[in-house]
C-alpha positions in Angstrom: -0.5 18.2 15.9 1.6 17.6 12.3 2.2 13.9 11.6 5.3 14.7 9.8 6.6 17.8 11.9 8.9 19.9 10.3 12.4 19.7 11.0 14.2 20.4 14.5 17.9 21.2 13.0 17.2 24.8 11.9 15.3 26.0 14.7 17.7 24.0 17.4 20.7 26.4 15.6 19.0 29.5 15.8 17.5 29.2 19.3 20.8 28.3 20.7 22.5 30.9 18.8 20.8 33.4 21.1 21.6 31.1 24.0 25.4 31.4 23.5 24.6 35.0 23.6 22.1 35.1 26.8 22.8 36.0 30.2 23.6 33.0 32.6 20.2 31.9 33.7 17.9 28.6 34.6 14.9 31.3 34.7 12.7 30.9 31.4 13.6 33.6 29.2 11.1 36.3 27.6 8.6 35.2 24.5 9.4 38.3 23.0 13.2 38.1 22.9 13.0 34.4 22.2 11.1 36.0 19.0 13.4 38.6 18.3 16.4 36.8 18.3 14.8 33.9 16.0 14.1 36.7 13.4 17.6 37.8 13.4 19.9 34.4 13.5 17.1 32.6 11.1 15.1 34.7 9.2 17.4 34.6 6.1 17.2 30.9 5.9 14.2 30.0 7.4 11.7 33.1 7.2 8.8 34.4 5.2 11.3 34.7 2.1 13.1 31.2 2.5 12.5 28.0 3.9 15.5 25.8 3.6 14.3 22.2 4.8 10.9 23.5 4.5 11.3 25.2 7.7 9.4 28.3 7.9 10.0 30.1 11.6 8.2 33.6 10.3 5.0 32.5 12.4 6.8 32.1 15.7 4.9 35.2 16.5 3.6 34.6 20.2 3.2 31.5 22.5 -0.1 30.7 20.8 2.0 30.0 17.7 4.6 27.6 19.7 1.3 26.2 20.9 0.3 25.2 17.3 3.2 23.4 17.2 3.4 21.5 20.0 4.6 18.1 19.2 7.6 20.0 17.6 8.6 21.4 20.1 7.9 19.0 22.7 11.2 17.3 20.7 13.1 20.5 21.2 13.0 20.5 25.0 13.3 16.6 24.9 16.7 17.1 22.3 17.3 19.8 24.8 17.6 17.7 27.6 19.2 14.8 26.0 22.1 16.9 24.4 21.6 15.6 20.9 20.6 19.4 20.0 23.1 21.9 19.2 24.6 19.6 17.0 28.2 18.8 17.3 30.2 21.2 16.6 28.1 23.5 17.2 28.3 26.1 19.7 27.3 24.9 22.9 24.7 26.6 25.5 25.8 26.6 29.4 23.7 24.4 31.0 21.9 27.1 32.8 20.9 28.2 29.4 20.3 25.4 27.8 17.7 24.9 31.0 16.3 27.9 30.7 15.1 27.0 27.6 13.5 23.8 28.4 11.3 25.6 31.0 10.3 28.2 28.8 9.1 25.7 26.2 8.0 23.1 29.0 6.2 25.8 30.9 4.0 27.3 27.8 3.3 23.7 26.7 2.1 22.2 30.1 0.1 25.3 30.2 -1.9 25.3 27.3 -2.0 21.0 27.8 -3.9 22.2 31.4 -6.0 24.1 29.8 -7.3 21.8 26.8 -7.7 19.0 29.5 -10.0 21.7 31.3 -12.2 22.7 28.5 -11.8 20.0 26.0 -12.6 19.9 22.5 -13.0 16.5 20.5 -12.1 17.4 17.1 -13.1 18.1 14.1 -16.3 16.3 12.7 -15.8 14.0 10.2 -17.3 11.5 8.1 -16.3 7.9 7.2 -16.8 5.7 4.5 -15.8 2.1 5.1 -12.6 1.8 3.8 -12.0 -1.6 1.9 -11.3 -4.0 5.2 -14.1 -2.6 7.0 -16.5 -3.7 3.9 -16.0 -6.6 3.7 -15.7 -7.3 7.2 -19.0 -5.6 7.7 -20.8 -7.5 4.7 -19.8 -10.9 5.9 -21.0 -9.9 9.6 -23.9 -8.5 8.0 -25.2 -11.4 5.3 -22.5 -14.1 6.4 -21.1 -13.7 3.3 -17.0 -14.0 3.3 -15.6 -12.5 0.3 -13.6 -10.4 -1.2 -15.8 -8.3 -2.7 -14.2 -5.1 -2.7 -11.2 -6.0 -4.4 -13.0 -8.1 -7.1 -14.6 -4.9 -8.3 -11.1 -2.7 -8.1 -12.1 -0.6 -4.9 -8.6 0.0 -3.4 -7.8 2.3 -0.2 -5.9 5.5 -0.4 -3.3 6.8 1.9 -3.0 10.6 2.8 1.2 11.0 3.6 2.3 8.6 6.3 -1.3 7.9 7.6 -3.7 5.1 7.5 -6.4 3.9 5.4 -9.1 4.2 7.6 -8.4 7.9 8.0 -11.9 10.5 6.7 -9.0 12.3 4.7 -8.3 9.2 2.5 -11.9 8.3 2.3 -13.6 10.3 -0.7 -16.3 9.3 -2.2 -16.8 9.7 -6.1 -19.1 8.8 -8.7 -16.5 5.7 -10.0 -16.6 4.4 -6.8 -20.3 4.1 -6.4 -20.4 2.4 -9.6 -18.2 0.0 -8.1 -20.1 -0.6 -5.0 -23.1 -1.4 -7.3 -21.3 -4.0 -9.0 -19.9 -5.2 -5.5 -23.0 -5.5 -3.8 -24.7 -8.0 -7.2 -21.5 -10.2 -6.6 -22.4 -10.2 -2.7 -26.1 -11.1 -3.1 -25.0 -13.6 -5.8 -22.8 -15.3 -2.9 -26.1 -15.3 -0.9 -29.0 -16.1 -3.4 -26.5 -19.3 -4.0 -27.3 -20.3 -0.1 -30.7 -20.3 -0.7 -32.9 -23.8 0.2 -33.7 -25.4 -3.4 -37.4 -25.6 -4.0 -38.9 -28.3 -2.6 -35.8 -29.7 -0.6 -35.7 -29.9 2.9 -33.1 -28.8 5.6 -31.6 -31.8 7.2 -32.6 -31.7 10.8 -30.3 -30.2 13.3 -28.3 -28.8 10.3 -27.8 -24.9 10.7 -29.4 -22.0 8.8 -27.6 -20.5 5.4 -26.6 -17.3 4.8 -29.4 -16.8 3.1 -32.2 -18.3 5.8 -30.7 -16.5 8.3 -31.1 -13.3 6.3 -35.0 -14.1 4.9 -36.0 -14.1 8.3 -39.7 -14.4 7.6 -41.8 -15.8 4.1 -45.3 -15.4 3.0 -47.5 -17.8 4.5 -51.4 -18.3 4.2 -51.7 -16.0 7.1 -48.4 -13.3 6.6 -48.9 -11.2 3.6 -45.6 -11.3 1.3 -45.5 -7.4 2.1 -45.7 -7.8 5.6 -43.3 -10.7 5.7 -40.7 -8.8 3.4 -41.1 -5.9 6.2 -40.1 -7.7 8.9 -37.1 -8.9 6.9 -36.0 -5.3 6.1 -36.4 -3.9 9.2 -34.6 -6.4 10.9 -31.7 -5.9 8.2 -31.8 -2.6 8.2 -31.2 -1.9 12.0 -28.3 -3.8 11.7 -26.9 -2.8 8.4 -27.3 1.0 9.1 -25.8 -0.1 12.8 -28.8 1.9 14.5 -32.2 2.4 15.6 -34.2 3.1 11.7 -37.6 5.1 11.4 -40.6 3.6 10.1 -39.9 6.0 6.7 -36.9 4.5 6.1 -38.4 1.2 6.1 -41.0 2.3 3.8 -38.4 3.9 1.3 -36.8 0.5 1.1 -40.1 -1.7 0.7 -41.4 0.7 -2.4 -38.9 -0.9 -4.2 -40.1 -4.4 -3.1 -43.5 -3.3 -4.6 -42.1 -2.5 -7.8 -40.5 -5.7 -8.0 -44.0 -7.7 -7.0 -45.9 -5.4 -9.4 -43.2 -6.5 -12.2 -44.3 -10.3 -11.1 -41.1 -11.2 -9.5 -41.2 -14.2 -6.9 -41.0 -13.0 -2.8 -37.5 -14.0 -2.9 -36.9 -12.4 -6.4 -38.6 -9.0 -4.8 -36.3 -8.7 -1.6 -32.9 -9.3 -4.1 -33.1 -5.0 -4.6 -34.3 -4.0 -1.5 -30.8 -6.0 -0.2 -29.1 -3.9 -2.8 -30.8 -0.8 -1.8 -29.6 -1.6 1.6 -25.7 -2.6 0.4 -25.6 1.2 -1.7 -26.9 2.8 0.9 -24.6 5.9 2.4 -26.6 4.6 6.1 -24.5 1.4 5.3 -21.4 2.5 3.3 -21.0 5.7 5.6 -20.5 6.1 9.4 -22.5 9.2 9.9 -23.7 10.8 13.5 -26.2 13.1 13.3 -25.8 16.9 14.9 -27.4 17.4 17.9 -28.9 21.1 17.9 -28.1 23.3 20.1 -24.8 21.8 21.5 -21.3 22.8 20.3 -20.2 19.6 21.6 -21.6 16.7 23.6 -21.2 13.1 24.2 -21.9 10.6 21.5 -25.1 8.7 21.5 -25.2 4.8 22.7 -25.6 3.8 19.4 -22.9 5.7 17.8 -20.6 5.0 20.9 -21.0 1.6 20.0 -20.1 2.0 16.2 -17.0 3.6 17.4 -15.9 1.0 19.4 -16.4 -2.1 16.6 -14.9 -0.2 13.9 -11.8 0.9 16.5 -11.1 -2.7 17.5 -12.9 -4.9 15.4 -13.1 -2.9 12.6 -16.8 -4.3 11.3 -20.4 -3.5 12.8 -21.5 -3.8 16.5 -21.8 -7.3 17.5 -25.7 -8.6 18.7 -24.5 -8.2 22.4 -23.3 -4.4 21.7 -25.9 -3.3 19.9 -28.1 -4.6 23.0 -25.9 -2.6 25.3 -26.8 0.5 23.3 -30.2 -0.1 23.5 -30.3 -0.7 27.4 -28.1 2.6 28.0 -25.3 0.9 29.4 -22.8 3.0 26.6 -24.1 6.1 28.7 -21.2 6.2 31.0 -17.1 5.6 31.1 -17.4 2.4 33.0 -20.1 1.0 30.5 -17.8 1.4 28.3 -15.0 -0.1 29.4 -16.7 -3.3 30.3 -18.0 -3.6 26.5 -14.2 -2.7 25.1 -12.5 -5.5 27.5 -14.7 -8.0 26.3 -14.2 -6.6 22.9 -10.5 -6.9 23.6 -10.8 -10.5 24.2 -12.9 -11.8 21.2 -10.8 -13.1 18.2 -12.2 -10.3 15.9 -9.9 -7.9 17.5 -7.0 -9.2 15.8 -8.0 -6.7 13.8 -6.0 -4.5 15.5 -3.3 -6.2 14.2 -4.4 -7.0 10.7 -5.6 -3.1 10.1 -3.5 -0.9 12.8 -0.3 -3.0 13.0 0.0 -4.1 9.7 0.1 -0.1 8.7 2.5 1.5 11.4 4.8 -1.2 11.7 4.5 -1.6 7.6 4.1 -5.1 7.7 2.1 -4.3 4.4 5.4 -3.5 2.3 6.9 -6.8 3.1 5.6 -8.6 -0.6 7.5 -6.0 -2.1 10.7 -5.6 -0.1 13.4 -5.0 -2.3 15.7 -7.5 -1.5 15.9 -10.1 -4.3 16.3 -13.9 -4.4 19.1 -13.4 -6.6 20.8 -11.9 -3.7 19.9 -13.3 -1.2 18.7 -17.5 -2.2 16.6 -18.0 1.1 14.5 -14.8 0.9 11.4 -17.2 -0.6 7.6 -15.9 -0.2 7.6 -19.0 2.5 10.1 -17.0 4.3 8.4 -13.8 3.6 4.9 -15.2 5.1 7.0 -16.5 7.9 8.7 -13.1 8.5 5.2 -11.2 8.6 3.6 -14.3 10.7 6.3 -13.4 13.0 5.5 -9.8 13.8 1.7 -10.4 13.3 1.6 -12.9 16.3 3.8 -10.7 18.2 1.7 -7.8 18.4 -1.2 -10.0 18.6 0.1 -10.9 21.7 0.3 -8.1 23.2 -3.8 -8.4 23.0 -4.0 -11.5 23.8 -1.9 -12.1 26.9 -2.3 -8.4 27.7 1.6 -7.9 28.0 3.6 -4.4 28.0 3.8 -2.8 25.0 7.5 -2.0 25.7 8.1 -5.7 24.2 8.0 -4.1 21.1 11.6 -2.6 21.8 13.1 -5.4 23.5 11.8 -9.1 24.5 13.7 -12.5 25.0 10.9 -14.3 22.7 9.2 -14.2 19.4 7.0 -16.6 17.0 8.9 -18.7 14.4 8.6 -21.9 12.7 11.0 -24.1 11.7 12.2 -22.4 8.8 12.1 -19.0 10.4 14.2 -20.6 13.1 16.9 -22.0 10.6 16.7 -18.2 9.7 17.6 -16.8 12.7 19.8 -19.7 14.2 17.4 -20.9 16.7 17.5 -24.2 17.6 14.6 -26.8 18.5 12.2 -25.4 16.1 10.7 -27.9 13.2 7.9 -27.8 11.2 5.9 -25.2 9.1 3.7 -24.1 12.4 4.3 -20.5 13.8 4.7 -20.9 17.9 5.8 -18.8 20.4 9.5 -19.7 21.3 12.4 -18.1 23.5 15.3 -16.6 22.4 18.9 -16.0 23.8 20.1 -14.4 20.9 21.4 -10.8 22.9 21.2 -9.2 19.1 17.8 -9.9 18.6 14.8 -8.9 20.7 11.9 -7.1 19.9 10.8 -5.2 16.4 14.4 -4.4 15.5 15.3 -8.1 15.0 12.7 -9.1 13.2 13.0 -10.1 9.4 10.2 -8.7 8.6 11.6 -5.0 9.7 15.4 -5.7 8.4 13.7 -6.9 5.1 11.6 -4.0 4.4 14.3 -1.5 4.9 17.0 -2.6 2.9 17.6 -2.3 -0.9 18.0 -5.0 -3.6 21.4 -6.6 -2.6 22.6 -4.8 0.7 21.1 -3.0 4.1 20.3 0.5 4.1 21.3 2.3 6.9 19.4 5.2 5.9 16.1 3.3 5.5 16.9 2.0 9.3 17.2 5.1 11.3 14.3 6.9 9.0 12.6 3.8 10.2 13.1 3.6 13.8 13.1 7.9 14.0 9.7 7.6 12.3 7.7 4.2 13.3 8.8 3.9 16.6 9.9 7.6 18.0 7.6 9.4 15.9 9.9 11.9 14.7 10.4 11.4 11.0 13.0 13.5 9.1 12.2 15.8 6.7 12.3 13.9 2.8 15.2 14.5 0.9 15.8 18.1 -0.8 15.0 17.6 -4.4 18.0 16.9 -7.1 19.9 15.5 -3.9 22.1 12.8 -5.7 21.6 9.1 -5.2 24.5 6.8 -3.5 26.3 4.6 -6.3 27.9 1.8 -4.7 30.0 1.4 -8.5 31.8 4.4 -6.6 33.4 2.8 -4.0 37.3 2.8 -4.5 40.3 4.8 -3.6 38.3 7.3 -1.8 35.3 5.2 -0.1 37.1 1.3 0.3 33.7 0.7 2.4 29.3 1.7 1.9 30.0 3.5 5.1 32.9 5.3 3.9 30.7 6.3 1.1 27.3 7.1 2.8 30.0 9.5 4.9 30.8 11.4 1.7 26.9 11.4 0.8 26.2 12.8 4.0 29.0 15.8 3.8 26.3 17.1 1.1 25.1 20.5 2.6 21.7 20.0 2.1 22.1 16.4 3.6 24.5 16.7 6.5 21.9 17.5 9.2 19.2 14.9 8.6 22.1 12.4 7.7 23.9 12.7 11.1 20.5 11.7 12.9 19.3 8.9 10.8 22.4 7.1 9.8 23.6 6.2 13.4 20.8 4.3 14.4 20.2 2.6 10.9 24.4 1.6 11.6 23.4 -0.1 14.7 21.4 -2.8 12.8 24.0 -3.8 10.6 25.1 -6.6 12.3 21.7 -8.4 10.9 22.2 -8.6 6.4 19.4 -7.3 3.7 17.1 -10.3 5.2 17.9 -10.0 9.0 20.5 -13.4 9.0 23.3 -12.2 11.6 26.5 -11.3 10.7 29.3 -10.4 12.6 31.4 -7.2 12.8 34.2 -7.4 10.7 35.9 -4.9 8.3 32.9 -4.9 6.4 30.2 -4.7 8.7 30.8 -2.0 11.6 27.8 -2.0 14.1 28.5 1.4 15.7 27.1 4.5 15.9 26.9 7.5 18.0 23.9 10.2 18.0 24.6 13.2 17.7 23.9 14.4 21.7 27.1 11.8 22.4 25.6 8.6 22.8 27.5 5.7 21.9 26.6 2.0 20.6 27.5 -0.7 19.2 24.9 -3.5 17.6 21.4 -3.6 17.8 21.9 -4.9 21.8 23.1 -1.1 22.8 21.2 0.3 20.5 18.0 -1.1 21.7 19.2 0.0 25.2 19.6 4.1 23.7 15.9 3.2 22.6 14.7 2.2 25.9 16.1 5.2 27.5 13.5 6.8 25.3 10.2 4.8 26.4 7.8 7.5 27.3 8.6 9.1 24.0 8.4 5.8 22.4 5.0 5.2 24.3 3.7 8.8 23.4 4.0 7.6 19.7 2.5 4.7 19.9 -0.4 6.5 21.9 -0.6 9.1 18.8 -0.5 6.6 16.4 -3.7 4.3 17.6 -5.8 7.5 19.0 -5.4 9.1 15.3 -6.9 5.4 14.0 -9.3 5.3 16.5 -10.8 8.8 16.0 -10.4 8.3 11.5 -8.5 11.8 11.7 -4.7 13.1 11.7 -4.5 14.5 15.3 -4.6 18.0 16.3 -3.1 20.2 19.0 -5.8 19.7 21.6 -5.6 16.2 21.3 -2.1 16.6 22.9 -3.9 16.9 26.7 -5.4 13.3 25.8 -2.2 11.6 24.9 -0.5 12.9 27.4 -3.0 11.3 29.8 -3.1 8.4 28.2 0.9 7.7 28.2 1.1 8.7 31.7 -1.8 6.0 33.1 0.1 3.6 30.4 3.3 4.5 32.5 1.6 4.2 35.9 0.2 0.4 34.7 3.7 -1.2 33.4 3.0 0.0 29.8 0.1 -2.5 29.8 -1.5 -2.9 26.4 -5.4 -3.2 27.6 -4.7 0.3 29.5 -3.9 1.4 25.8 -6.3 0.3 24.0 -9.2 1.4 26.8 -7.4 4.5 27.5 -8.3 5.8 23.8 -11.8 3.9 24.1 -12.2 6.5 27.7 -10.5 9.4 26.4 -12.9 12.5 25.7 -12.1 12.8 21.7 -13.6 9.1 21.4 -16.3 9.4 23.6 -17.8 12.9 22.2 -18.5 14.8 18.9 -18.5 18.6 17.9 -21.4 19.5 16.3 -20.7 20.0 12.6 -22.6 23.4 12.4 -20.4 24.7 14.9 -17.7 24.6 12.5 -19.3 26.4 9.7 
């Protein structure tokens, strides 16, 4: 299941240029002449020899090819069915044909969805490093120690394509980045030997442990041995830090390097220092690994790596004390001891990580320090209004989490969060004061994602909007069909250029747009980016005038005008809007870009979401129930 499937314009032609030319029929038609009839209308253009839009149709050989490609052409029967597909002007199927299609596409699909949800397969094995949130997360869970350590030695996180950072893909390790983890793990036990009780100064009463007492849970006494005392630390340590179970070698492995450090004449506290570090640059503590199980091709994950799954899905850091428990009593050895432990997870403050990690990345909350457009422009767009902006969609989807509401608030609600300078913003009245708070809106423009600053702001350019930057957005973030990126050499839009010919930007993104190699993708994208233009470069509201024309129409017919309608075309689209979102958290969830079986598990999860009022818990749990979370292919099986 591509993230970035490959365009539907050039397969949409050349399958309905064979339906212009079929008999009139609502009966599905025959693989084979679906086949031959692609090879002869497209294989010029978009065969083994040529691949115009990167379209490549040569390996629609059979249905197990179409299978491949499922998510693609689940789109075609939904453009199908919507009209939007031929384009206009295009030559148009008879509805019988045009539903003949849809059932031969809908029919294979559904069929090999059946059969994936009867014999299911979880994936391919992978392996994770923590990525740089996760680390320190996971360190200051682990010692109590809340720093930045990552970044202070230079560990950044990649990004394969359009993905996130926590995916196995982006997580390589190489011999640089060890280096660096070295160095972070001495600035981490420097934050923690500088809790340590000074010699000879005693704890107040009734104040609470440091960092560093909590960690040194036992010292050399007249009747503990420092060796023994230094075990009990490091196996105590270690269970947690390589988040399971550890064997009595293990334990020994770490303590030989405690003995070197006594046999040097370090101090008992001096001694433990690189048996932490040991610990810290460990791959048990910087990887997530799960053993192979032998003799099973797939099988259900173990408590203890259950558990790990579901702290780094929705907490992103280690097992808690009461989860870790859980694992140990075998109450992760079912679905339903599962959900229990991820609705309480749910609950607990630390997963707004959800919205820090997940959120911040698909809803690209990250790019907003470096939206383009420019103070110089646009006076008000400060970093106070920036932070304000990203508050604003932060808390939003937080609350989602938080007061368990539908996920379909993302496309339209009457509320949001703003402060008083985010209200001034927006023209809300009755807001004052720097504090972010929930407050009600009655604005019909705004609502939901699409009115939100932070959105507007991070798809505009320097000094105006971007209509392009708008539809790619809502095609790609919230419908999950992204176009295909730009042909190379494709010319860049001048707005110096606008004159006798081009009076308006719109008149001139027209002429852009007439490009060959641009027309398609343009006549998709620019509509809905068009319906946003009532809000400026920094989402302030404008009105239509001469200058700013709100209205668009796709290319199936639909008409709109301003984000209002617009929203409403959107909501017409929900399940495919849920489906996405669904895609877009199990892929986080499972640290892998999804593949075509997964397709029977998000299309189970978007149909209980449907059943439940779009409900964000079922979400979340659905993904946490689903059989891709909950089991593993054995790793030799793949060799």
């Amino acid at each position: 299941m591509p993230t970035r499937p490959p365009s539907l314009i050039a397969p949409l032609l050349t399958l309905f240029g064979w339906l212009a030319a079929a008999p009139m029929s609502a009966q599905p038609p025959a693989t084979a002449d679906v086949r031959t009839r692609v090879t002869e209308l497209c294989g010029r253009c978009h065969g083994a020899t040529a691949q115009k839009g990167g379209v490549n149709l040569a390996p629609f050989m059979d249905d197990a090819s179409l299978v491949r490609e499922r998510k693609l052409w689940r789109a075609v029967a939904e453009q199908l069915k919507s009209g939007e597909m031929p384009p206009e002007g295009a030559k148009q199927p008879t509805p019988e044909q045009r539903a003949g299609l849809v059932a031969w596409i809908t029919a294979r699909l559904d069929a090999a969805d059946e059969q994936d949800r009867r014999r299911p397969d979880p994936g391919r094995t992978v392996v994770r490093r923590l990525n740089r949130y996760e680390y320190n997360r996971t360190v200051r869970d682990l010692l109590g120690v809340d720093l930045d350590a990552a970044g202070a030695v230079g560990i950044a996180d990649e990004v394969v394509g359009e993905a996130f950072d926590n995916l196995s893909a982006a997580l390589t390790v190489t011999d640089g980045l060890v280096e660096k983890h070295f160095a972070a793990a001495d600035l981490i036990l420097d934050a923690l030997y500088a809790t340590a009780p000074k010699k000879g100064v005693k704890a107040k009463a009734g104040a609470p442990p440091t960092p560093f007492e909590r960690v040194v849970v036992a010292t050399p006494t007249s009747e503990v041995q420092p060796r023994d005392a230094a075990k009990r630390v490091t196996e105590a340590l270690a269970r947690r830090a390589y988040r399971r179970p550890v064997e009595a070698r293990e334990v020994e492995r770490l303590l030989t390097v405690f003995d070197r450090a006594t046999a040097a004449g370090a101090t008992y506290e001096a001694a433990l220092r690189p048996v932490l570090k040991a610990l810290l640059v460990s791959p048990n503590f910087l990887l997530r690994v799960e053993r192979d199980r032998p003799g099973d091709a797939a099988y259900r994950v173990g408590g203890h790596e259950l558990a790990v799954r579901l702290s780094y899905f929705l907490w992103s850091t280690m097992p808690d004390a009461e989860l870790f428990a859980a694992a140990d009593r075998g109450e992760l050895a079912d679905t339903a001891g599962v959900e229990k432990q991820a609705r309480r997870m749910l609950a607990d403050p630390k997963a707004k990580a959800l919205t820090e990690s997940f959120a911040a990345q698909w809803l690209q909350l990250k790019k907003l320090p470096d939206a383009r457009p420019s103070v110089e422009f646009f006076p008000t767009f400060t970093p106070q209004l920036r932070r304000a902006m990203h508050d604003e969609a932060a808390l939003f989807f937080d609350g989602l989490r938080t007061e368990n509401r539908g996920v379909l608030d993302l496309l339209d609600a009457d509320y949001t969060f703003a402060n008083g300078e985010l209200a001034k913003h927006y023209g809300i009245a009755g807001v004052s004061g720097s504090e972010m708070r929930k407050v009600k809106h009655t604005d019909p423009a705004r609502g939901g994602l699409l009115g939100m600053g932070a959105v507007l702001a991070v798809t505009s350019h320097t000094s105006r909007t971007s209509p392009t930057l708008r539809g790619k957005y809502v095609l790609d973030v919230i419908l999950g069909t992204p176009p295909p990126p730009p042909p190379p050499n494709v010319s860049q839009i001048d707005d110096a250029k606008k004159g006798k010919d081009a009076k308006t930007f719109r008149e001139l993104l027209a002429q852009h747009a007439t490009q060959p190699a641009c027309a398609g993708c343009h006549a998709k994208i620019d509509p809905l980016g068009f319906g946003l233009e009532n809000f400026d470069a920094v989402g302030r509201f404008r009105k239509s005038s001469a200058d700013v024309d709100a209205t668009g129409k796709l290319p199936g017919g639909e008409a709109f005008n301003g984000p209002k309608e617009l929203r409403q075309v959107l909501l017409k689209r929900k399940d495919r809007f849920a489906e996405n979102l669904t895609e877009k958290l199990l892929a986080y969830a499972l640290g892998r870009e999804l593949q075509a079986p997964d397709a029977a598990t998000v299309r189970a999860i978007t149909a209980e979401l449907a059943k439940d009022g779009y409900k964000f818990s079922t979400l979340v749990l659905g993904v946490t129930k689903g059989y891709p979370f909950q089991h593993r292919r054995n790793a030799r099986s793949e060799e």
